[in-house]
N, C-alpha and C positions, 0 to 999 in steps of 0.2 A: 676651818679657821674662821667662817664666818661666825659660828657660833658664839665667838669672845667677843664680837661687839654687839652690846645693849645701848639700844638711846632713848629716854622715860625722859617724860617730863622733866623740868628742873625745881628744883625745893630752896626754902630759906636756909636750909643747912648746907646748901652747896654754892651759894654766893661768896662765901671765903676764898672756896676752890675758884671759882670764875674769876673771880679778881687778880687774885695769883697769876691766875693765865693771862688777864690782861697784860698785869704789869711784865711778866717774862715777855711779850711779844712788843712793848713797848707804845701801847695805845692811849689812846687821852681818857677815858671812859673812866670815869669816878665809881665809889661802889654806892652812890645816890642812883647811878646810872643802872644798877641790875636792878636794884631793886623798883626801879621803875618799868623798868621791861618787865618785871615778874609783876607788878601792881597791875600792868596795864592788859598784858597780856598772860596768867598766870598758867595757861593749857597751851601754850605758844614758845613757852621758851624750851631748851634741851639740852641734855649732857648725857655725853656719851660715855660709859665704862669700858674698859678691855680687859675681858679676864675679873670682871670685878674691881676695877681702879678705875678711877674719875682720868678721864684723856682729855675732853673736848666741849665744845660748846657752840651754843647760835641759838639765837632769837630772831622775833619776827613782831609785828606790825602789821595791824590791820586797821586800814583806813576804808571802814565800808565794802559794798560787796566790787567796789571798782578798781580798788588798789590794796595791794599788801606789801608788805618790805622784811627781807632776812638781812640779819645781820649776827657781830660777832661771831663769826663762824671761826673757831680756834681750838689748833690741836695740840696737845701739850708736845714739845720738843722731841719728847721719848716715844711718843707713841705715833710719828708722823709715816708715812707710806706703808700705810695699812688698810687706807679705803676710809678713813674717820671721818675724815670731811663731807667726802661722797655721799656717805650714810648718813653725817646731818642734815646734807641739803637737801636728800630724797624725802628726810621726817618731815622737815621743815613744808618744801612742797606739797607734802601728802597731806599736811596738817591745813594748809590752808587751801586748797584744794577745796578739802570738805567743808570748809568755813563757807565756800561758794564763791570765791573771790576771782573774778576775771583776768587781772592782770598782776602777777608776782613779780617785781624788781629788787635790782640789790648793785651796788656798787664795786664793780669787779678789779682787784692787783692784778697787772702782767701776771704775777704768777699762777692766779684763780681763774683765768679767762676762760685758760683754754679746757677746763673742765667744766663750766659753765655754760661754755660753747656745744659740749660734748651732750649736757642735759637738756637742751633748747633753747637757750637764752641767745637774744640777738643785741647786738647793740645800739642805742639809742644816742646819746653823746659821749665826751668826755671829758673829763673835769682834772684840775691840779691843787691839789696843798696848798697855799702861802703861809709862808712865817715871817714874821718878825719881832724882834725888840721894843718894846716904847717904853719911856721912862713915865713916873709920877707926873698927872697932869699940877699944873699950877693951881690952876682954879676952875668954876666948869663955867662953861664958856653959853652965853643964849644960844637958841640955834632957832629962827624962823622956822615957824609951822611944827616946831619940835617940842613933846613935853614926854612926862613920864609916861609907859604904858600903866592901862588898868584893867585890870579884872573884864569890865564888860567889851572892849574892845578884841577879847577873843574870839567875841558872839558877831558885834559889830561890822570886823574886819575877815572874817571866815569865808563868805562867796568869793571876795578879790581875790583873799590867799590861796582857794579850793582852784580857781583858776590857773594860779602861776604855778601850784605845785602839781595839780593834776585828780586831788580829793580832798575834801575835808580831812585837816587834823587839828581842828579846835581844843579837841582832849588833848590832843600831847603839846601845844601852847602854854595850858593852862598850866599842865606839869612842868614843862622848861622855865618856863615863866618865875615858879619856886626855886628854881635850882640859880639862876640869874643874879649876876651882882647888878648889871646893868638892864633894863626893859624901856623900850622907847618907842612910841608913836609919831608919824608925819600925819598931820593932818591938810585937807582944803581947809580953803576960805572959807568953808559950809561948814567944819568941823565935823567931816567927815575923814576917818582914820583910810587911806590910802597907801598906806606902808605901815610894817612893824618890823621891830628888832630887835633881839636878845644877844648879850654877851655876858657866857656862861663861864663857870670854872671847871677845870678840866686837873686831870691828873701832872699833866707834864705843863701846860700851857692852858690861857682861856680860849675859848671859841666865840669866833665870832660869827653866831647864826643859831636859827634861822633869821633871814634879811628878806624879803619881799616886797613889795611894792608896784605901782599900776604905773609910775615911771621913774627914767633915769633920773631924774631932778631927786625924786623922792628919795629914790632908795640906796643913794651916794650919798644924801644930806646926812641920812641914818647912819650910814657905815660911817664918816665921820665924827657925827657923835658917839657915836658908842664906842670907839677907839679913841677920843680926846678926853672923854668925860671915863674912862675904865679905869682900872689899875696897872700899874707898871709891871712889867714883865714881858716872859712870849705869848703870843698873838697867835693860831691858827686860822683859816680861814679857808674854806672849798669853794671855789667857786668852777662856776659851768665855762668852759674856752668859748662858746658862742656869746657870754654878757661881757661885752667888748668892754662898756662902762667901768666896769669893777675890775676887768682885767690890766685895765689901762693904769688904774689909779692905786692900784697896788705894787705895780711897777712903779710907778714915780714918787711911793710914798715907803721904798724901800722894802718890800716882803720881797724873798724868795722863794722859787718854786721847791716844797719840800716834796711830793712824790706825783704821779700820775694815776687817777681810774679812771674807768668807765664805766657809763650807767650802760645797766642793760635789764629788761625782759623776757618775761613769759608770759605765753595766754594772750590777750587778745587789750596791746592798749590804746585803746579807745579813747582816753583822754589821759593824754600824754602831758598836760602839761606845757609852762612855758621858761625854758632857761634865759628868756631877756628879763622877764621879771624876778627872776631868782639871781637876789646879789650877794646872798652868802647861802649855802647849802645848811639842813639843821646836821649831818653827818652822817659818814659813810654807812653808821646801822640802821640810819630813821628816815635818808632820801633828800 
C-alpha cells in the first residue's frame, strides 16, 4: 500500500489543486498565498498523489540555517487515514533537514499533536485565534509615533524583529508587505522603527499580523491602528496566551477565541524567540 503514496515537489499547475484544499478545509490563505510559498521556497513546497490523484499538501519556510517552518499541511477529505499527512511531514522534515537547518517548528491543532509528538516535536507555547467584526472606519485617525510602513524599514527594523520572532524574516516582510491593505511603523523620538505591522486580506477574513515590537506601548499602539484605520469586516488575529498585552485588549475590544494551537519543535531551538514581543503572530504556516 505504501507504494500509492508519491510526494514531489509542488508545481504552478497544481496551485489550483492546493487552493481547493484550502478552501474545503476552510482556511484564510489566498491563492497570493501559494504562490508565494512556491516564490519563496520553490524546492520546499509538496503534494502528495495516491494512486496517481493529487490528495495533500505542506509547505515550508526557511529562515536561515537557525529556523524553519512547515506549514499547510492538508489531506483531501477522500484520501484521509492513509498515512498522507505523516508522509508530508517526513518530506517536509527530510527536505529541511538537508537544507542544514537546526530548528523545524510548525503550529500544531489538538488534532495534529499528537502525531507531531509521535515525530519528536515538543512543545514551546500556546496560542488562540481571535475574531471579530469592525465596521468602516469614519476617518483615519493620527496616531503618535505612527506612520505608514516603508520598503526600507524591513532592513531597518529586522534585528529587533529577528529577536522577537527567533530569525530573521526580512524577505517574507517584504513579501507580506505586498499582499497588505494596511502597513505600519512605530517609531522613537530618534525615528527609529521599534515596531511593525501588517493587516493583510485573507480568504474568509483579514489578518492582522505580523505585530512586533521592543514594547507594550508600541505594539498595542500598532494593533490599534491597523484595526481603526482597516476595512470593515472579520478580523483574525493569533496571538501567543503568554502576551498578556494583546490578550487583554482583544478581550475588551470584543474578539472571540475562534480555535486553540500550539507552537511546537524540533532539532535544537537555540533561539527561540520572544512571545511578549509578538502581538500578532504572521500565521499558523509562517510562525
Amino acid at each position: 500500500m505504501k507504494a500509492l503514496l508519491q510526494v514531489r515537489p509542488m508545481l504552478r499547475p497544481d496551485l489550483p489543486f492546493a487552493n481547493s484544499l484550502r478552501a474545503l478545509a476552510g482556511w484564510n490563505q489566498t491563492q497570493a498565498d501559494w504562490r508565494r510559498f512556491l516564490k519563496m521556497q520553490p524546492q520546499g513546497c509538496f503534494l502528495a498523489q495516491w494512486d496517481g490523484e493529487r490528495a495533500g499538501t505542506a509547505t515550508t519556510m526557511v529562515y536561515g540555517s537557525d529556523l524553519a517552518w512547515i506549514g499547510m499541511v492538508l489531506v483531501h477529505p477522500e484520501y484521509r487515514r492513509r498515512g498522507i499527512g505523516r508522509g508530508l511531514l517526513l518530506k517536509c522534515i527530510e527536505y529541511l533537514q538537508a537544507c542544514g537547518v537546526r530548528c523545524i517548528k510548525l503550529d500544531a491543532t489538538p488534532q495534529g499533536r499528537a502525531v507531531y509528538e509521535y515525530l519528536g516535536f515538543k512543545e514551546e507555547w500556546t496560542l488562540r485565534r481571535w475574531e471579530a467584526e469592525f465596521s468602516a472606519p469614519a476617518g483615519e485617525k493620527p496616531y503618535s509615533h505612527i506612520r505608514a510602513w516603508r520598503k526600507a524599514d524591513a532592513l531597518r527594523f529586522d534585528p529587533r524583529d529577528a529577536r522577537a520572532f527567533g530569525a530573521s524574516r526580512r524577505e517574507l516582510i517584504l513579501e507580506l508587505a505586498r499582499q497588505s491593505h494596511r502597513a505600519l511603523t512605530y517609531e522613537s523620538k530618534r525615528d527609529v522603527p521599534i515596531g511593525c505591522g501588517l493587516l493583510r486580506r485573507g480568504a474568509q477574513a483579514s489578518y492582522l499580523g505580523p505585530v512586533s515590537a521592543t514594547s507594550p506601548r508600541a505594539g498595542m499602539a500598532l494593533i490599534e491602528a491597523l484595526i481603526a484605520q482597516g476595512r470593515s469586516g472579520r478580523v483574525f488575529w493569533d496571538i501567543p496566551d503568554l502576551n498578556g498585552p494583546a490578550v487583554d485588549w482583544a478581550e475588551r475590544h470584543g474578539f472571540r477565541v475562534q480555535r486553540s494551537l500550539t507552537r511546537m519543535w524540533l532539532g535544537n531551538n537555540g533561539r527561540a524567540g520572544n512571545p511578549l514581543k509578538q502581538f500578532a503572530l504572521a500565521g499558523p504556516e509562517l510562525g
